[in-house]
C-alpha positions in Angstrom: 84.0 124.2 90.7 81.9 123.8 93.8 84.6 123.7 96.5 81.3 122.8 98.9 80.7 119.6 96.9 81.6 116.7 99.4 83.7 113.8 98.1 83.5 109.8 99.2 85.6 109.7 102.5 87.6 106.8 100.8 89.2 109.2 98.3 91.2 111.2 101.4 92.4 107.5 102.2 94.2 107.0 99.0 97.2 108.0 99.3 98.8 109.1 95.8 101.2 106.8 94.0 104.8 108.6 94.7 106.4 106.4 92.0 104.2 108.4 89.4 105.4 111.8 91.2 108.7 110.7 90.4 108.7 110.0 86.9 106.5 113.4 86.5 109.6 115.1 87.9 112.1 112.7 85.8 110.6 113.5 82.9 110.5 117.6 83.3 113.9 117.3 84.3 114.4 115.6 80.8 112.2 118.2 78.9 114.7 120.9 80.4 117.8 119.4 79.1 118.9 116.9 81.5 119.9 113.2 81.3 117.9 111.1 83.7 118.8 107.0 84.0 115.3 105.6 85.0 114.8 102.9 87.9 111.7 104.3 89.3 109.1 102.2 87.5 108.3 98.8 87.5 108.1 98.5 83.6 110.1 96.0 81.5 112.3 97.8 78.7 111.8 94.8 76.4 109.4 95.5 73.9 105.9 92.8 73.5 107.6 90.0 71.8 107.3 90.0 68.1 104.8 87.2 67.9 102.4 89.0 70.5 102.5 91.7 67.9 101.8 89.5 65.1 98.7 87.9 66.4 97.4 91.5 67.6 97.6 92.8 63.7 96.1 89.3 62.4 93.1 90.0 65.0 92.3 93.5 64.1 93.1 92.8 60.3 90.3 90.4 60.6 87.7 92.2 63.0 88.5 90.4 66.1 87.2 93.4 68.1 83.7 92.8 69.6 83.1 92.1 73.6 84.1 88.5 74.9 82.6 86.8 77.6 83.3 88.7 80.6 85.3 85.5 81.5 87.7 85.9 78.9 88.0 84.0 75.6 87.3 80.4 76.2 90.6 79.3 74.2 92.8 82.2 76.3 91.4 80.6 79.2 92.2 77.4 78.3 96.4 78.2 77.4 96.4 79.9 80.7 95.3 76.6 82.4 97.9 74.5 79.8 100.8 77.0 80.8 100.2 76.0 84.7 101.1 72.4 84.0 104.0 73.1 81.5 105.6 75.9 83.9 105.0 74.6 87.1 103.4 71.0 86.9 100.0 72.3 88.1 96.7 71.2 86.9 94.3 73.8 86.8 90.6 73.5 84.9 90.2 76.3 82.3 86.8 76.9 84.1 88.4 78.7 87.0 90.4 80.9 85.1 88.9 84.3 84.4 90.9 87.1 82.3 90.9 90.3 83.7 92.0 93.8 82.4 95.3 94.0 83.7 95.7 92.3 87.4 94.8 95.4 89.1 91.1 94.8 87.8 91.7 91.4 89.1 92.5 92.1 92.6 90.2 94.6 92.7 87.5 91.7 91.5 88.8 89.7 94.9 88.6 92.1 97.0 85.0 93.2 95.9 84.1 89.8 96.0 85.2 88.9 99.8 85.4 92.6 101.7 83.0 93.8 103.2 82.7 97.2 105.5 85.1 97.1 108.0 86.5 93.8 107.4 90.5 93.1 107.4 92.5 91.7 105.1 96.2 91.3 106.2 99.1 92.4 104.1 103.0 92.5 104.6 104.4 96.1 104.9 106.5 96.7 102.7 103.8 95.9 100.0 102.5 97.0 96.7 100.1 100.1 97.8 97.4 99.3 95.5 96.9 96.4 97.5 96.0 98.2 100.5 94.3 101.0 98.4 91.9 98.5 96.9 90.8 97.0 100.5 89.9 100.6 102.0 88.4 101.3 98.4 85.7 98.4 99.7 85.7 100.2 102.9 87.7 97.3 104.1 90.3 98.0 106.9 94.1 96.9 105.3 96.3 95.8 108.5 99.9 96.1 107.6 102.0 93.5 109.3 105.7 94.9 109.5 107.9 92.4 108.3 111.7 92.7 107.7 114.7 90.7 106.2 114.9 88.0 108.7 110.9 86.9 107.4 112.6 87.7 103.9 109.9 90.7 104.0 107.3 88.6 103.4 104.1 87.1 105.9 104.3 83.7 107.7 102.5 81.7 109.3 103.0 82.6 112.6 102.6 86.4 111.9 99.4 85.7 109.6 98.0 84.1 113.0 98.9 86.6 115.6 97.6 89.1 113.7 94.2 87.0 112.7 90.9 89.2 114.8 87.1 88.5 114.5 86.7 91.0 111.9 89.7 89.2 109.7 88.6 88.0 106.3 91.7 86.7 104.9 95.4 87.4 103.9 96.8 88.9 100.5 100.4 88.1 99.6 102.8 88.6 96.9 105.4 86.1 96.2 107.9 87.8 94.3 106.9 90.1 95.8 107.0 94.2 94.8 108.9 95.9 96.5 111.5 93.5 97.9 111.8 90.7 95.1 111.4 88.2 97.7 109.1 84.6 97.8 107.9 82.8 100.6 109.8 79.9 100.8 107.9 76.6 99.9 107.1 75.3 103.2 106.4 78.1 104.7 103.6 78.9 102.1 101.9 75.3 103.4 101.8 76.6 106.8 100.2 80.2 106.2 97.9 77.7 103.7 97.1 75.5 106.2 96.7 78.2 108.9 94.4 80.3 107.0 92.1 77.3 106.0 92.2 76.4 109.9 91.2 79.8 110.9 88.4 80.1 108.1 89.7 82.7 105.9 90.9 83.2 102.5 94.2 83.7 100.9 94.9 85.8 97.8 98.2 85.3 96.4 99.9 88.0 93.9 101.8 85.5 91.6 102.2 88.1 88.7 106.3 88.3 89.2 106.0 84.4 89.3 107.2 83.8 85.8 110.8 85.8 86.7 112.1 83.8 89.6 115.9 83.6 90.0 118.1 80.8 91.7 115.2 78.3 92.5 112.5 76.8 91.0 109.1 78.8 90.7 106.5 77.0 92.4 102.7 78.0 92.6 100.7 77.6 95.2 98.2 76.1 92.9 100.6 73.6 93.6 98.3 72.2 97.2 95.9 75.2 97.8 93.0 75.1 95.6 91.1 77.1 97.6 93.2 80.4 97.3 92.6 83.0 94.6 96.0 83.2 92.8 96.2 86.6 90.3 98.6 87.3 87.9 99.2 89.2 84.5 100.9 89.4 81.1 102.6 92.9 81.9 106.2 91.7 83.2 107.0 88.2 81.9 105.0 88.9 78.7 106.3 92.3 78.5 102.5 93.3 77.8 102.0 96.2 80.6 99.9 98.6 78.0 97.9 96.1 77.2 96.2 95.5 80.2 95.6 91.9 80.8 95.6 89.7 83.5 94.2 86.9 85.3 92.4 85.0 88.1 92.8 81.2 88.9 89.8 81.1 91.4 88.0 78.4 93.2 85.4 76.9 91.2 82.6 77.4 93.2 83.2 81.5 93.4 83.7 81.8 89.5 80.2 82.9 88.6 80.6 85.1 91.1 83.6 86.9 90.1 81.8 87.1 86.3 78.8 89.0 87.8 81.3 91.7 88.9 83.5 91.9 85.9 80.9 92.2 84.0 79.6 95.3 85.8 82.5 96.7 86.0 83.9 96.7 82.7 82.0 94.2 80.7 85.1 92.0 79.0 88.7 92.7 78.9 89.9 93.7 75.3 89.6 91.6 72.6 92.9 92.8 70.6 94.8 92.1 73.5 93.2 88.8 74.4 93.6 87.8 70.7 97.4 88.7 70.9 98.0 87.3 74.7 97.7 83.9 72.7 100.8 83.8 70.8 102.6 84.1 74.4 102.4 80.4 75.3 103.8 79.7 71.7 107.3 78.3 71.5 109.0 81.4 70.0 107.9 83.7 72.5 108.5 80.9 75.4 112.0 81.2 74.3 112.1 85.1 73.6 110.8 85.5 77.6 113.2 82.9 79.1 116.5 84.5 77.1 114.7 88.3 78.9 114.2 86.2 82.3 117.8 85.9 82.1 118.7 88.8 81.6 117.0 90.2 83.8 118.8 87.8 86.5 122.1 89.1 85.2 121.4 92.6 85.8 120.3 91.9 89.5 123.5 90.0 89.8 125.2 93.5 88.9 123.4 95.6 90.9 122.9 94.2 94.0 126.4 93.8 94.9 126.7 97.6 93.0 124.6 98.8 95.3 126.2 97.4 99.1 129.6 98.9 98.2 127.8 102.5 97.7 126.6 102.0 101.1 123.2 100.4 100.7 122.0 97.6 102.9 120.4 94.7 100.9 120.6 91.9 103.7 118.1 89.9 101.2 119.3 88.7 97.4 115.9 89.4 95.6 114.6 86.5 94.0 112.4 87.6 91.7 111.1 90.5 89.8 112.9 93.6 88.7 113.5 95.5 92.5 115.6 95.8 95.0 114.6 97.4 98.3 117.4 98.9 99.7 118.3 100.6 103.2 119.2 104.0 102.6 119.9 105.0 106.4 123.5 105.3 105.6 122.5 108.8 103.5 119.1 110.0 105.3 116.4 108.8 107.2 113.9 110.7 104.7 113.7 108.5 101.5 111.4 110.9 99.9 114.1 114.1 100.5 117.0 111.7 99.5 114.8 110.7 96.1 114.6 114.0 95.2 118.1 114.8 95.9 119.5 111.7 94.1 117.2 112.9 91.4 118.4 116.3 91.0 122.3 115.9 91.7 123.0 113.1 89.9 120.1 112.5 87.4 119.0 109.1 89.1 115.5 108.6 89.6 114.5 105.7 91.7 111.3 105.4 94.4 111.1 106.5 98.3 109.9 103.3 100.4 106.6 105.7 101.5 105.0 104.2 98.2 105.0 100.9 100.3 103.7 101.5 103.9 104.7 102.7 106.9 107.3 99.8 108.2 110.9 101.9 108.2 109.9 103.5 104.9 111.6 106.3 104.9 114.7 105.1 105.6 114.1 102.2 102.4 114.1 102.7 98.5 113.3 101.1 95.6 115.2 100.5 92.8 114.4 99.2 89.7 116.8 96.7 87.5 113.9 97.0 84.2 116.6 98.7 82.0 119.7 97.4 80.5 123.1 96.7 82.1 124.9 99.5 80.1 122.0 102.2 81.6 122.3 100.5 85.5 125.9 100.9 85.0 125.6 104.7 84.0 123.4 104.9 87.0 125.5 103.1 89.6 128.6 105.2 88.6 126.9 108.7 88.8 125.2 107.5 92.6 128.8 106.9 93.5 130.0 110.2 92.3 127.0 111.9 94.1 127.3 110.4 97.2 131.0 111.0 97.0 130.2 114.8 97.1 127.9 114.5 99.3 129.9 112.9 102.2 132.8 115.1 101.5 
């Protein structure tokens, strides 16, 4: 290898995914003996749904597997659009939505299409990294906003303006949002709306946990902002993550914009998996997610209040997802250390909060409820008995 050979200067500013280091280190830990009770990653333990599978073998039984229009399939698009009004009461034309491979492509499809160099793009911190990632990968500039539990950890209006420059292009946020498993409460989403149309901008909103909302009703902002770019994905209410599907409901008049790009960048998402993402908005696999969505509610409802008699702070009931972000100050004001020593002593592997920006990271972890209530138990009791020692 020539060690001479210059690399992009965006590559040093990706920072690498710690989540990923930590299930590398879970897994060795496995390979060598040891029992390890994952709630690092943000991947369901439900399998696909029965029917998904189903309509995936019928596809490839009967040649299904040729490019698509780099939209999508025209009759995916089209249940997409009729979910919007079944789930949330929206009605969305199945000409703005565009199927992506996975929602990482479609971010990454957004951001391509509205960063230029140097240009800003505000994001909460804590936030998914990617997001970030993807901005500087356009040689965008990503301006973390710190936000904390009395914002819910999540961008308002106000903050959205005091933090709006010349070189602002718009705001990205995620409602549930990963890490924290909070949403931006209704009315406060029509003010940042109405305050990023004022000031000329865009807004990208991360809907993908939208589907596994907890306590109140799940409301999109399709619902008065049809100018936003709203991006979500079949991975966590589908239970689809390896297939890697997604989608975009974008303004109309940006659409053959956004196909120029996917088709450059990857030509089509995957037929099989397009084929099979159409038995999700079927009756038995509407009722196989919902029974899951509950479930998944129930185990936040153990853990969280598991979790503050350990020590942990959670001053904000999640609302959404599968996470909790949780103050570890209590135990260590290095979340990276205190992840590796949670992982070692008590065979616990969950995330340190540097995965998710710079805002009081390291005294902040995540924790992942995407395994059943039996394993969460397990690793709640063996946390207690580690910190136990550890105080004593």
């Amino acid at each position: 290898m020539d060690t001479h050979a210059r690399l992009a200067a965006r590559v040093g500013a990706i920072e690498p995914f710690h989540v990923m280091e930590v299930q590398s280190a879970a897994r060795a830990l496995e390979a060598a003996g040891r029992s390890v009770i994952h709630m690092e990653i943000g991947e369901p333990d439900f399998p696909t749904p029965e029917p998904v599978l189903e309509a995936a073998r019928r596809a490839i039984a009967n040649g299904h597997l040729r490019y698509t229009s780099a939209l999508g399939l025209p009759e995916l698009r089209e249940a997409i659009a009729r979910d919007y009004g079944n789930r949330y009461g929206v009605d969305v034309d199945p000409q703005r939505v565009i199927v992506t491979s996975g929602s990482s492509a479609a971010l990454l499809l957004v951001m391509a299409l509205l960063v230029d160099r140097d240009d800003e793009v505000l994001l909460a911190d804590p936030g998914y990294p990617c997001n970030r990632h993807f901005v500087r990968l356009l040689e965008g500039t990503p301006i973390g906003i710190p936000v904390g539990p009395e914002m819910r950890y999540q961008l308002t209006a106000e903050s959205v303006e005091r933090h709006w420059r010349a070189k602002t292009r718009g705001a990205l946020i995620a409602t549930p949002s990963n890490p924290t498993g909070t949403t931006v409460p209704y009315e406060e989403m029509r003010r940042i709306v109405a305050t990023v149309e004022r000031l000329r901008g865009h807004l990208v909103v991360d809907e993908i946990y939208l589907g596994l909302t907890y306590g109140e009703k799940p409301r999109s902002v399709l619902e008065f902002a049809h100018d936003a770019f709203v991006v979500s994905s079949f991975s966590k209410l589908f239970n689809m993550t390896g297939w890697r599907l997604g989608w975009i409901v974008a303004p109309e008049a940006h659409v053959r914009a956004l196909e120029k790009l996917a088709q450059n960048l990857y030509i089509s998402p995957a037929a099989p998996s397009q084929r099979a993402a159409l038995a999700c908005f079927e009756p038995p696999t509407a009722a196989i997610v919902e029974y899951r969505r509950r479930a998944f509610e129930g185990r936040r409802d153990f853990l969280v209040p598991a979790l503050r008699s350990l020590g942990f702070a959670v001053p904000v009931m999640p609302t959404g997802g599968f996470f909790v972000y949780a103050d570890c100050s209590r135990f260590s004001d290095d979340s990276q250390q205190f992840c590796r020593e949670v992982l070692e002593g008590a065979g616990v592997a969950f995330t340190p909060g540097i995965d998710f920006g710079a805002n009081r990271a390291r005294q902040h972890v995540r924790i992942a409820y995407a395994i059943d209530e039996r394993k969460l138990s397990e690793g709640v009791a063996r946390l207690g008995e580690f910190l136990g020692k550890r105080s004593a």
